[in-house]
C-alpha positions as CSV (number, residue, x, y, z in Angstrom):
1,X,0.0,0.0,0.0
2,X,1.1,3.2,-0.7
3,X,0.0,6.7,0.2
4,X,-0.9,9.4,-2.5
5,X,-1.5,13.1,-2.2
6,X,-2.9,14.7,-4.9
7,X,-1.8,18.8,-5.3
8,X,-2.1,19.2,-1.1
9,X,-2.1,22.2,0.0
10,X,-0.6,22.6,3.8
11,X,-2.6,25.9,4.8
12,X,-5.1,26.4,7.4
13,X,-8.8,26.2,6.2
14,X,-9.0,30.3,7.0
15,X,-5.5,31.2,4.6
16,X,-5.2,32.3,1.6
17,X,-1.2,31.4,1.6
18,X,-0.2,27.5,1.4
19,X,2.7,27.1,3.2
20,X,4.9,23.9,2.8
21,X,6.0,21.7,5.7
22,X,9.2,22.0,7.0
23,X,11.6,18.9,7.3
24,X,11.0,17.7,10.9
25,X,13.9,16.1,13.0
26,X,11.8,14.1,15.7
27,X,8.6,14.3,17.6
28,X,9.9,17.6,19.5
29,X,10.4,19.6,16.1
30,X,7.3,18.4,14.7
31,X,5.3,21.4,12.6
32,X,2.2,21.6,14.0
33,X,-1.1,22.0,11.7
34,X,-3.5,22.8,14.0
35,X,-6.9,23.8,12.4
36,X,-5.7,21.7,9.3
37,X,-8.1,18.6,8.0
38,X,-7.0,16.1,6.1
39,X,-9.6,14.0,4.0
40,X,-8.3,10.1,3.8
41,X,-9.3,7.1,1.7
42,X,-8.4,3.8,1.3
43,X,-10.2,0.5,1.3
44,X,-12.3,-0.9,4.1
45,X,-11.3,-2.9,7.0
46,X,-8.1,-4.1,6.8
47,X,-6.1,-1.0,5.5
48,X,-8.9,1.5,7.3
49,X,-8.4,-0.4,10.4
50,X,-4.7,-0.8,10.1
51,X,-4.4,3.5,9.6
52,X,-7.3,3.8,12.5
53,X,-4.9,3.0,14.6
54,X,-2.2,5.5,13.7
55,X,-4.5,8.5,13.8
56,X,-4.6,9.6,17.7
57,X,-0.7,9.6,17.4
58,X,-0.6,11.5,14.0
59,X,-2.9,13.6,15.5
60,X,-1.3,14.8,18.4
61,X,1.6,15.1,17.2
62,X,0.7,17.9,14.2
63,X,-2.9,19.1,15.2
64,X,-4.1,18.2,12.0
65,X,-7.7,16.5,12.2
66,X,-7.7,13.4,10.0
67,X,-11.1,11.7,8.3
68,X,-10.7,8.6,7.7
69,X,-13.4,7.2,5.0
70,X,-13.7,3.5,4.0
71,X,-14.9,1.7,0.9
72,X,-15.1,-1.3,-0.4
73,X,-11.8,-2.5,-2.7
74,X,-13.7,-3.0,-6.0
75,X,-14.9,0.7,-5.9
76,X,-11.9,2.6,-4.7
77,X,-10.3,3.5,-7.9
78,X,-13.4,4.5,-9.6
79,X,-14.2,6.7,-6.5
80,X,-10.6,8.4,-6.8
81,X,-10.9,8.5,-10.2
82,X,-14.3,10.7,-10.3
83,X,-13.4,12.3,-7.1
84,X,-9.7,13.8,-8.0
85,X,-10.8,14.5,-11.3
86,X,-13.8,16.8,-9.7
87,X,-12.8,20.5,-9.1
88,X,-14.9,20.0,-5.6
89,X,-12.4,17.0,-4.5
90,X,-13.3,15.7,-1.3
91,X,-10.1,13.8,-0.6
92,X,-6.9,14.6,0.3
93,X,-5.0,11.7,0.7
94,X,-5.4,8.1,-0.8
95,X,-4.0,4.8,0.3
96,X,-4.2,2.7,-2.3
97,X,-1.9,-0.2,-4.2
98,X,1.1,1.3,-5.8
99,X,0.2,-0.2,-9.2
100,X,-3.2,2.6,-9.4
101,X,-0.3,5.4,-8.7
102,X,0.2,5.9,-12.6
103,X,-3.2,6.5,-13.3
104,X,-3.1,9.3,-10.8
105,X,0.3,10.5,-11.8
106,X,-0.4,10.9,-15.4
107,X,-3.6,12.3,-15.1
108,X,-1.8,15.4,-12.9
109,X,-4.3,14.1,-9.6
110,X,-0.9,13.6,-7.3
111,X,1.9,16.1,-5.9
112,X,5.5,15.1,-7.1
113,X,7.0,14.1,-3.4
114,X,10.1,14.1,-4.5
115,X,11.4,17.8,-2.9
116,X,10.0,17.2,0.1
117,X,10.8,13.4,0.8
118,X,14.7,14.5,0.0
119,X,14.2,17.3,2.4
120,X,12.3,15.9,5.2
121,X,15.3,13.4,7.7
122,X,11.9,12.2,9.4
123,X,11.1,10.4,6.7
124,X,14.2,8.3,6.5
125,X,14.5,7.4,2.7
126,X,17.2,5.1,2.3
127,X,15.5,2.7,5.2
128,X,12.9,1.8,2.8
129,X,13.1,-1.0,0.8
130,X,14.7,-0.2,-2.5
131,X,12.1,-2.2,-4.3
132,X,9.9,0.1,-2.6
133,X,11.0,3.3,-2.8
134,X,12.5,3.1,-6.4
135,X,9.7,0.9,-8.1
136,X,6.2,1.3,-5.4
137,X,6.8,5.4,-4.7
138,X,8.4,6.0,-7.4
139,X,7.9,7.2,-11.4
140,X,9.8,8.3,-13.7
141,X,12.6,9.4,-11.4
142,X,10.3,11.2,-9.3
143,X,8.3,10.1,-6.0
144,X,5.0,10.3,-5.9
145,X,4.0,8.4,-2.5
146,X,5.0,6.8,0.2
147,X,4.7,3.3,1.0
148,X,3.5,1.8,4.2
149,X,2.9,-1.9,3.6
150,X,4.3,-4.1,1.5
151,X,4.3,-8.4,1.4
152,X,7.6,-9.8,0.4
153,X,7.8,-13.4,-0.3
154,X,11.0,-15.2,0.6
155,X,12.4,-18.3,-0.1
156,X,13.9,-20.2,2.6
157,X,15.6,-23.4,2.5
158,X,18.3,-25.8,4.1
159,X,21.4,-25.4,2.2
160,X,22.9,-28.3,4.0
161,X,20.0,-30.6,2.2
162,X,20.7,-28.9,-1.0
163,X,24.4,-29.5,-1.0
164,X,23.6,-33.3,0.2
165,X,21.2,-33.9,-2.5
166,X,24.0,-32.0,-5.2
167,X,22.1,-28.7,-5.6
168,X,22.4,-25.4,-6.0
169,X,19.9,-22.8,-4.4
170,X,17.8,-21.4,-6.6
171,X,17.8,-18.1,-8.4
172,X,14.5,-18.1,-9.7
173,X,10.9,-19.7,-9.5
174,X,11.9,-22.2,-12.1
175,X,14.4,-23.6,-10.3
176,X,12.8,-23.2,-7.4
177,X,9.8,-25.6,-8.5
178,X,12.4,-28.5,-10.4
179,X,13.8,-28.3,-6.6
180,X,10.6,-29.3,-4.7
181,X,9.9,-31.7,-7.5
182,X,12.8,-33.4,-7.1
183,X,12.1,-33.7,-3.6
184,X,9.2,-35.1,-3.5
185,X,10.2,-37.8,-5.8
């Protein structure tokens, strides 16, 4: 999962000025954005109740007001779609899968992250994945989201065994497969 902003704009609801976050350190240097309200969503239960749980913290520590709205997976996209193309957008903020992100991107719906991640030491870049950051967040050089979630699938296995049995571990899923095949002959 991913997180997407389309064009966000970081003034209070009563300014006319939209002012850009500055990079925060740690929880002490943290801007605040009290009065701000930021419109989220992203699919039902399992992502919703995942993010629920994040939102007191978030909360207190910027004094932004986050909605958190629900829907059901198969009509996400189509929602985002209609809503973000609206000039009355009611959200700010999508999580959704990082493969939707270039529909987004290309239709100009979300803000090129790529100042402000580079800017912001909070975020701490280079501790995401690099599959992540370079291929989930990431398009055409630039970022446009950041990722929270992702399932990686490993392969584990007992290289003694292998070397017993006069094989190699494998490099790919091929390989992999002609392994446990020959092991349950």
């Amino acid at each position: 999962m991913s997180l997407g902003i389309p064009g966000c704009n970081f003034s209070s609801p009563s300014s006319q000025i939209s002012v850009a976050p500055q990079p925060t350190q740690n929880k002490q240097t943290a801007q605040r954005f009290d009065g701000v309200t930021i419109n989220i969503i992203t699919q039902d239960e399992t992502v919703r109740t995942g993010t629920k749980r994040r939102i007191a913290g978030f909360e207190a520590l910027t004094g932004a007001k986050v909605n958190l709205t629900g829907v059901t997976f198969q009509n996400l996209h189509n929602i985002l779609q209609k809503d973000w193309s609206s000039s009355a957008s009611k959200y700010d903020m999508a999580i959704i899968l990082p493969s939707w992100q270039i529909d987004f991107i290309d239709a100009g719906f979300v803000e090129d992250l790529t100042a402000r991640v580079k800017s912001d030491a909070a975020i701490q870049w280079e501790d995401i994945a690099p599959i992540l950051r370079n291929f989930s967040a990431t398009y055409k050089g630039r970022i446009y989201s950041i990722p929270l979630d992702e399932d990686f699938h490993r392969v584990y296995y007992r290289s003694d065994l292998l070397k017993q049995a006069g094989l190699t571990p494998p490099t790919n899923w091929d390989e992999y497969l002609a392994i446990a095949k020959q092991s349950q002959d």
